[in-house]
C-alpha positions as YAML, in Angstrom:
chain: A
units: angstrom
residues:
- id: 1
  name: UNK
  ca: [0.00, 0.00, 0.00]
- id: 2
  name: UNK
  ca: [2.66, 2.30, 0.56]
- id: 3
  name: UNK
  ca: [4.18, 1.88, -2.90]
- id: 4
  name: UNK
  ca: [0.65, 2.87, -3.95]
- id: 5
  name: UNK
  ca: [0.88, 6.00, -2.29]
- id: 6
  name: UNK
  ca: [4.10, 7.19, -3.34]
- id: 7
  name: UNK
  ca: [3.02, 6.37, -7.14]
- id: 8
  name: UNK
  ca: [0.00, 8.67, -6.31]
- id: 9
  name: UNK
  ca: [1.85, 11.60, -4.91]
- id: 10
  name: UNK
  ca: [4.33, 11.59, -8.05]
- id: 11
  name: UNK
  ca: [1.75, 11.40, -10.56]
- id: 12
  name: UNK
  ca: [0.13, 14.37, -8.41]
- id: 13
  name: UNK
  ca: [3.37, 16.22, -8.27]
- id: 14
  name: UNK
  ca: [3.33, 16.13, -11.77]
- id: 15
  name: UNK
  ca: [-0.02, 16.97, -12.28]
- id: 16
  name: UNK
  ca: [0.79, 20.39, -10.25]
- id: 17
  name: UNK
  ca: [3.54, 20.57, -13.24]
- id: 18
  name: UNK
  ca: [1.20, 19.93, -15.87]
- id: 19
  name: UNK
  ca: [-0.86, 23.13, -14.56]
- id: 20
  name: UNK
  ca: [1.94, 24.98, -14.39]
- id: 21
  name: UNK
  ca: [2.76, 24.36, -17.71]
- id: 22
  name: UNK
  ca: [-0.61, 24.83, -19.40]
- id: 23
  name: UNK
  ca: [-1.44, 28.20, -17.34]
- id: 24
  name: UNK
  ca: [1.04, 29.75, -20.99]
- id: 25
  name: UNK
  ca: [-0.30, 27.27, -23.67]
- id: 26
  name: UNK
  ca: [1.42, 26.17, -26.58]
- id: 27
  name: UNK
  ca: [1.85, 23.51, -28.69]
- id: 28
  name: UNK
  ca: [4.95, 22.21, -26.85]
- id: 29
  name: UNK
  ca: [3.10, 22.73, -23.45]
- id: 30
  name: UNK
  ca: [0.24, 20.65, -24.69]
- id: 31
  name: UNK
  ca: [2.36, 17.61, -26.18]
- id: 32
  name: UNK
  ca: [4.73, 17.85, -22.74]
- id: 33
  name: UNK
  ca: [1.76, 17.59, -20.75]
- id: 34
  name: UNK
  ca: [-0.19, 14.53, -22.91]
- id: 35
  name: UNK
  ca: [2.02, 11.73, -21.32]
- id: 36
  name: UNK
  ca: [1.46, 12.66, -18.08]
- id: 37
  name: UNK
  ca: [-2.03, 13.18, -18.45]
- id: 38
  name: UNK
  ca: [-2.94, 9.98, -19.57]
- id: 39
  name: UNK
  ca: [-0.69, 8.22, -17.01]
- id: 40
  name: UNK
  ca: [-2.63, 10.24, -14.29]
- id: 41
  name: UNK
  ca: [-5.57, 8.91, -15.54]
- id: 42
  name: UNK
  ca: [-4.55, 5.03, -15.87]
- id: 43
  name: UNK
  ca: [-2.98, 5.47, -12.45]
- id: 44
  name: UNK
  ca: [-6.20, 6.80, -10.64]
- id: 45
  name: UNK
  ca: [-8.38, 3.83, -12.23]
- id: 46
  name: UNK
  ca: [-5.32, 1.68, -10.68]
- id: 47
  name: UNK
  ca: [-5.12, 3.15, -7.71]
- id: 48
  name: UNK
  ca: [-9.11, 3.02, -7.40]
- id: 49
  name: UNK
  ca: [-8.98, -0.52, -7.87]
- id: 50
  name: UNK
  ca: [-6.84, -0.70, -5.21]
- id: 51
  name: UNK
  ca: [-9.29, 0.80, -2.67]
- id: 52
  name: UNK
  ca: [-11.56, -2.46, -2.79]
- id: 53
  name: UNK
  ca: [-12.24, -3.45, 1.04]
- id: 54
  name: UNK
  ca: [-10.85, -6.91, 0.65]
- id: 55
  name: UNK
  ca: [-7.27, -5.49, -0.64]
- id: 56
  name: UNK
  ca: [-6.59, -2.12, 1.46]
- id: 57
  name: UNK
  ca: [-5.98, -1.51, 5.18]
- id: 58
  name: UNK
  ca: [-7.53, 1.04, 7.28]
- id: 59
  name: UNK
  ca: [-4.84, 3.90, 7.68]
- id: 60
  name: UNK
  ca: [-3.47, 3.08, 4.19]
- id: 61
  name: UNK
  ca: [-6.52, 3.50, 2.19]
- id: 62
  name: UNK
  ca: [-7.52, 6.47, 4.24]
- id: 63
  name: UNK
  ca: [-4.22, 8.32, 2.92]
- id: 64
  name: UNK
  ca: [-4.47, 6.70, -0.36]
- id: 65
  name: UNK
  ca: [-7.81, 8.34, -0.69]
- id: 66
  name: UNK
  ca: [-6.81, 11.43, 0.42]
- id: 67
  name: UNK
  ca: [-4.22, 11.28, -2.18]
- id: 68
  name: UNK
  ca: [-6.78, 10.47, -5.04]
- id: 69
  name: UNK
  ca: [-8.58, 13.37, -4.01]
- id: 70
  name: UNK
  ca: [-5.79, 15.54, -4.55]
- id: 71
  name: UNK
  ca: [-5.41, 14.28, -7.42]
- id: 72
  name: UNK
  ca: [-8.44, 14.65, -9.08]
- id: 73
  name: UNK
  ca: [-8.34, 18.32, -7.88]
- id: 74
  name: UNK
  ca: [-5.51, 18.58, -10.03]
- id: 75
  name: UNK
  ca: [-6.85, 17.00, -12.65]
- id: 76
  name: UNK
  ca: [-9.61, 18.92, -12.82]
- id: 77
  name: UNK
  ca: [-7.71, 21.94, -12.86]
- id: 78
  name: UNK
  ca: [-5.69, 20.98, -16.17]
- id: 79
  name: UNK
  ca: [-9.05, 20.22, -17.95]
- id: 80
  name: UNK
  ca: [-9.93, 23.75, -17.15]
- id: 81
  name: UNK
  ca: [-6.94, 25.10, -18.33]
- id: 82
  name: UNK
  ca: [-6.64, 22.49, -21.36]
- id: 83
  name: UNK
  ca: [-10.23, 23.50, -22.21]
- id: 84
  name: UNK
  ca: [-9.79, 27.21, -22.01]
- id: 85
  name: UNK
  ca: [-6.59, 27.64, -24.01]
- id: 86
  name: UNK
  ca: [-8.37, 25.52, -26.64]
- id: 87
  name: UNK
  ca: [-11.21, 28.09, -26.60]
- id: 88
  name: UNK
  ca: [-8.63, 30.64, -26.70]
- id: 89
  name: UNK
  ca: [-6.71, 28.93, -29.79]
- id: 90
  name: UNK
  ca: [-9.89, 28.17, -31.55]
- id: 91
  name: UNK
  ca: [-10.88, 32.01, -31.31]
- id: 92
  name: UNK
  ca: [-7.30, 33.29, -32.67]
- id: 93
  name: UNK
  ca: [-7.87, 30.57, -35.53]
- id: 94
  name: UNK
  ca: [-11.12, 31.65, -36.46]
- id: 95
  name: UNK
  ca: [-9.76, 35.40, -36.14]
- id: 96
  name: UNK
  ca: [-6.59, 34.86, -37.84]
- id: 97
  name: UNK
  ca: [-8.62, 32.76, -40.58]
- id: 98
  name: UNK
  ca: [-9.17, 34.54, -44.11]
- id: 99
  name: UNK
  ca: [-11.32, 31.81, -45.54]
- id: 100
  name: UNK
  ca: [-14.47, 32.78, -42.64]
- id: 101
  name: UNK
  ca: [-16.42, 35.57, -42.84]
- id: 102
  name: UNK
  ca: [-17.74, 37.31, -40.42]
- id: 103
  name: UNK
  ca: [-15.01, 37.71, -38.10]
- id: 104
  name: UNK
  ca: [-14.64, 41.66, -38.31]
- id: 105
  name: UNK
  ca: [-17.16, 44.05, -36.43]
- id: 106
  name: UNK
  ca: [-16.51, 41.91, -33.09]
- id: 107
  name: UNK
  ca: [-17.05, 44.09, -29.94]
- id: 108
  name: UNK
  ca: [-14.58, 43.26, -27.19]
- id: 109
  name: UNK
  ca: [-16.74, 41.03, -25.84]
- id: 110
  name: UNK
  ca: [-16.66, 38.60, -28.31]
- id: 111
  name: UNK
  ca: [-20.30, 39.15, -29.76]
- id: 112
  name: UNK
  ca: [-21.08, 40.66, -33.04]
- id: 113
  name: UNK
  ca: [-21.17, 44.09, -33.57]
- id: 114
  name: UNK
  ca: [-23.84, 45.46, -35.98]
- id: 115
  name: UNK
  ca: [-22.95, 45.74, -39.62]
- id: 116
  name: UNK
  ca: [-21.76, 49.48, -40.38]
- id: 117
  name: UNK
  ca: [-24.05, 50.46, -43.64]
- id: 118
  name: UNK
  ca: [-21.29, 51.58, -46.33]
- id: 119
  name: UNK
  ca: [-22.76, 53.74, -48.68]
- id: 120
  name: UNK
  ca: [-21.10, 53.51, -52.62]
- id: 121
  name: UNK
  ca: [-18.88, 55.78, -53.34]
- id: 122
  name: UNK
  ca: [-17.34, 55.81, -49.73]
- id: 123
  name: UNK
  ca: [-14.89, 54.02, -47.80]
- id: 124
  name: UNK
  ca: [-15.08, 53.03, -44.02]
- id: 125
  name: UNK
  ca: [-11.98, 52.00, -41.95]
- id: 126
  name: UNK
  ca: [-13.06, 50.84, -38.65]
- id: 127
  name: UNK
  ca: [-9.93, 51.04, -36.23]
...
């Protein structure tokens, strides 16, 4: 049982890295961070199956669950930040993106602005 709760304080400790990393997201943070993510998550069903009454001990599964809670804290707080910079990159795409319309008039809210009427013979630079 022990061994089981050293294994869940690394993969926590490196779940706390994981957040640090993806609070700046890039590319690289992302792929850094996909290992340990998905060895988080095979670890936690491991470590859950470990928890049956028949296998664990009183004072070891009661730190060993404290542990998994910690852990799914911090796993919760990477899917936060995994979600949001995808918003955020899936935003600057559409922005950056020539091919879509609709992407100027934007207030700084996010929402569509209404269509400035452009009468012939005039140009309009919003700015």
């Amino acid at each position: 049982m022990t061994k089981q709760i050293e294994r869940a304080r690394q993969v926590r400790r490196s779940l706390e890295l994981v957040c640090k990393r993806l609070q700046h997201p890039s590319i690289e943070s992302w792929k850094a961070s996909e290992k340990e993510l998905s060895a988080a998550i095979v670890c936690m069903h491991d470590l859950e199956l470990s928890l049956q009454p028949a296998r664990a001990g009183k004072a070891h599964s009661q730190m060993l669950v404290a542990e998994l809670r910690a852990i799914r804290r911090e796993l919760s707080k990477a899917r936060a930040l995994v979600l949001a910079a995808g918003k955020f990159y899936q935003g600057w795409a559409r922005l950056m993106s020539s091919a879509e319309e609709g992407t100027a008039n934007y207030t700084h809210r996010g929402s569509a602005a209404p269509v400035a009427s452009i009468n012939s013979g005039q140009v309009v630079v919003h700015g």
